[in-house]
N, C-alpha and C positions, 0 to 999 in steps of 0.2 A: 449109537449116538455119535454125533460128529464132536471129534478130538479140536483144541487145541491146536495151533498149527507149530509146529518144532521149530527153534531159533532159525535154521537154515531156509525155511518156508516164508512167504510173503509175509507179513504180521496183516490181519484181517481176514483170513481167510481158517477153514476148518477142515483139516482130513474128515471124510467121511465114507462110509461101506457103503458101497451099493452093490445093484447086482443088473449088470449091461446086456442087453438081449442084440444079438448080432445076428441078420437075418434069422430071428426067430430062436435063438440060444441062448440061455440066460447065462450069463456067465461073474463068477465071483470078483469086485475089481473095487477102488479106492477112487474116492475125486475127492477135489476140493472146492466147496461153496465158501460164498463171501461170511462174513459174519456180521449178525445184525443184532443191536442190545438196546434196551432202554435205558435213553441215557438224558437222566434229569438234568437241569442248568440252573443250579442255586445262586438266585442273587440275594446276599447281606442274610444268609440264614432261610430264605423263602424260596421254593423251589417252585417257579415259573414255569418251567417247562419240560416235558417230558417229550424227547425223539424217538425215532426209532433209525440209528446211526450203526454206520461203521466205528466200532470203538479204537480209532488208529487216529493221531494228530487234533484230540479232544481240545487242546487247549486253542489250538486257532479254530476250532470250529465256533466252542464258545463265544471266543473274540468275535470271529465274527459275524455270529449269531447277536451278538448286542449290538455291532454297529449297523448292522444289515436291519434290522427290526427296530434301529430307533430308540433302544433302552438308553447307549448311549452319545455321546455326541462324536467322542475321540478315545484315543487308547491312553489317551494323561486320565480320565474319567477311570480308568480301569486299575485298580492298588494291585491286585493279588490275585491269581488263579490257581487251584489244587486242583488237581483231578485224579480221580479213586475208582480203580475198577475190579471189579469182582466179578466172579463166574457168572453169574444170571444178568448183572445189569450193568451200569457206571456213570460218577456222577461228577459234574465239573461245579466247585465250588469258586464263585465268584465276588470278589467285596469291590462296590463300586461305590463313586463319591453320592453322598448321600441327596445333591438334587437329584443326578439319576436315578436313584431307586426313588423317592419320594415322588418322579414324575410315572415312572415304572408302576407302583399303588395305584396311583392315578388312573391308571389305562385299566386297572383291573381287567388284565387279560389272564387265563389258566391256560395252556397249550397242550393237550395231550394228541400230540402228532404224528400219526403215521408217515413210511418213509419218504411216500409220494405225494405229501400233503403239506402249503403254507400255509393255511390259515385253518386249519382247526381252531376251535377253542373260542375263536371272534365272538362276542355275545349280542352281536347287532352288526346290519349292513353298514350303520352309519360310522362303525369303528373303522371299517375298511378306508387303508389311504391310498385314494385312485388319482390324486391332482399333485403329485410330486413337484418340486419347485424346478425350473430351467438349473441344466450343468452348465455355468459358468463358461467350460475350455469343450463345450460339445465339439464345434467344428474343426477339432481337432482331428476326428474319427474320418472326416472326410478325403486325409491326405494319405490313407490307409488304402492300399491300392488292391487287385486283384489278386496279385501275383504273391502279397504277402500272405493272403486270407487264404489261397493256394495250398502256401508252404506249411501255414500253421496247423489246417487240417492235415496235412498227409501229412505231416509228424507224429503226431499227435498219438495215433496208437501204438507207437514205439515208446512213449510214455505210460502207458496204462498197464503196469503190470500185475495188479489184481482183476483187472477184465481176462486178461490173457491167463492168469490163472483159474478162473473163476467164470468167466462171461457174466458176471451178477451185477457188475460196478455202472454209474455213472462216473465222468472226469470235468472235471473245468479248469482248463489252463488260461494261466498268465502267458500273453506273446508278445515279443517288441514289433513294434511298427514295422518291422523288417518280416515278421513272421515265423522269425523263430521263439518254439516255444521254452520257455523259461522255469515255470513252476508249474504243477500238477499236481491234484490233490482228487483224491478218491473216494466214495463212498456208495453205499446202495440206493440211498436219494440224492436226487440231481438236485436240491436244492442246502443239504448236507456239504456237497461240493463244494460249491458255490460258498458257503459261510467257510468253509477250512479254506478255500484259498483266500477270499477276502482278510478273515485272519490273518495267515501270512503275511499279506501285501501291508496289512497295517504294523502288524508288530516290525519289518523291515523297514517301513518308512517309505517304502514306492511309493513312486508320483503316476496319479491314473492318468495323465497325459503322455506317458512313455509306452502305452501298450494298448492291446485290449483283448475279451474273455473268449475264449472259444466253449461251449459247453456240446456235452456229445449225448444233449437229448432235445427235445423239444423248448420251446418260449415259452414260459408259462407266464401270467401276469405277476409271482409271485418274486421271478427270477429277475425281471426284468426292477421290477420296482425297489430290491435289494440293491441293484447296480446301481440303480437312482442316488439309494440316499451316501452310497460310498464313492461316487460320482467318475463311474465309472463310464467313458465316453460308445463305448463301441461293444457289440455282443454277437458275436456268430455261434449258432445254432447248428449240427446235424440236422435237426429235423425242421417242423413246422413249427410257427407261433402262431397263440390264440389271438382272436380281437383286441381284447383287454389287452395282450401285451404288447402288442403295435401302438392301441391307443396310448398308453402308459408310455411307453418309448419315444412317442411323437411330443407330447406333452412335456417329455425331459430334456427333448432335443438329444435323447441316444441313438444312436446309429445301431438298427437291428437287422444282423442277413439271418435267412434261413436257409435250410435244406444246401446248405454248403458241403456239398462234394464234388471233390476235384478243383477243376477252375470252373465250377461252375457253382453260382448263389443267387438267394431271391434278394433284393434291398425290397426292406417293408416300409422303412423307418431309416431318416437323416435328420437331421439339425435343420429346418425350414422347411418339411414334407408337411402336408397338409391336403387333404379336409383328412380329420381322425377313419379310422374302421367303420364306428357306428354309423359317421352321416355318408359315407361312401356306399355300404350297404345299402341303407334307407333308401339311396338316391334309384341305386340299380334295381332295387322292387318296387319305386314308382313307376323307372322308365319297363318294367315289365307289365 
């Protein structure tokens, strides 16, 4: 069974026995895998939601699991966080001011989430929020040059040291305009990440016009529309992004690159890009 990882060891990660075949020789040896727990997010006694998390930096995941999702509006909304973790699971207990939970009842949403999953739980299409309101300081993302989105990437895995432990993690870093990267935060879903950095950046007080997220997995519309409501200007991606999250990005006026390695990136999405995914698609299967 995988141990524990000993104080000297990453915290998130698990000694584990295996047995490593080397051109065809099995051989007796030790790794370490990341660690993944169900980890419920109690708001005012009602537990909303169940993850499946890296149990490491729980309380800004929470945090910004409520602002990212909408529970609440800001971190003054937020009294008090505990978080309790136990061998099998861990639970982040939450007391928020009571319009947000009473708007929170409202939504009657239940989330039992897998790690690679944002919207479990949704009980109707029509819950889903795909029309995010305009970022205010979007065109701010524009004076964000190549040379920065560059530097941020090839850093970046110098930061991720349960990847490099483990190769199991997602990462989503905060970067200044410059490119360097500044905060990092880990977990086995990329969208895990993404709420414990947000987190961070709110309990600190960042200003989302000093930076923007680099994340080291694909766009999902789920990632994209979290950065929406934390008003987050700018989003580079390793990989690819779906339609929805271009559309969703375009709608926000976020600036989304993808498949960002080296100096090289796709721009999907800027502050005045237009026609969305859907009708650009449409357009190229008439003209075929």
């Amino acid at each position: 069974m995988p141990q524990r990882s000993a104080p000297t060891e990453p915290a998130g990660s698990l000694a584990c026995p295996v047995v490593r075949y080397r051109s065809g020789t099995p051989l007796p040896d030790s790794d370490h895998v990341v660690e993944e727990l169900p980890v419920a997010l109690v708001f005012n006694g009602i537990s909303h939601a169940v993850m499946m998390a890296t149990p490491i930096d729980l309380e800004a995941f929470a945090l910004g699991f409520a602002l990212s999702e909408g529970i609440v509006d800001g971190v003054s909304d937020v009294f008090d966080i505990e978080t309790i973790v136990r061998s099998d699971s861990a639970e982040v207990q939450l007391t928020v001011s009571q319009q947000a939970f009473m708007a929170l009842k409202g939504k009657r949403r239940a989330l039992a989430g897998r790690s690679g999953c944002g919207v479990c739980g949704i009980e109707s299409v029509e819950l889903l929020d795909l029309h995010p309101a305009r970022i205010g300081h979007a065109g701010i993302a524009n004076d964000i040059g190549p040379a920065a989105v560059e530097r941020a990437v090839r850093e970046l895995p110098a930061h991720q040291q349960l990847m490099r432990e483990t190769g199991g993690t997602h990462a989503a870093a905060w970067c200044a305009r410059e490119g360097d990267v500044l905060h990092v935060f880990e977990d086995v879903g990329r969208h895990n990440a993404l709420d414990k950095l947000i987190g961070h950046l709110a309990r600190r007080r960042v200003d989302a016009r000093t930076g923007f997220v680099v994340l080291s997995s694909r766009a999902s519309y789920e990632l994209v529309r979290k950065a929406a409501r934390v008003h987050i200007p700018m989003m580079a991606t390793i990989s690819a992004p779906t339609s929805l999250a271009i559309d969703v990005a375009r709608q926000a006026g976020i600036r989304l690159l993808g498949f960002s390695r080296g100096s090289d990136f796709v721009e999907y999405a800027r502050p005045g890009m237009e026609p969305s995914p859907a009708t650009a698609c449409a357009d190229a299967r008439s003209a075929a």
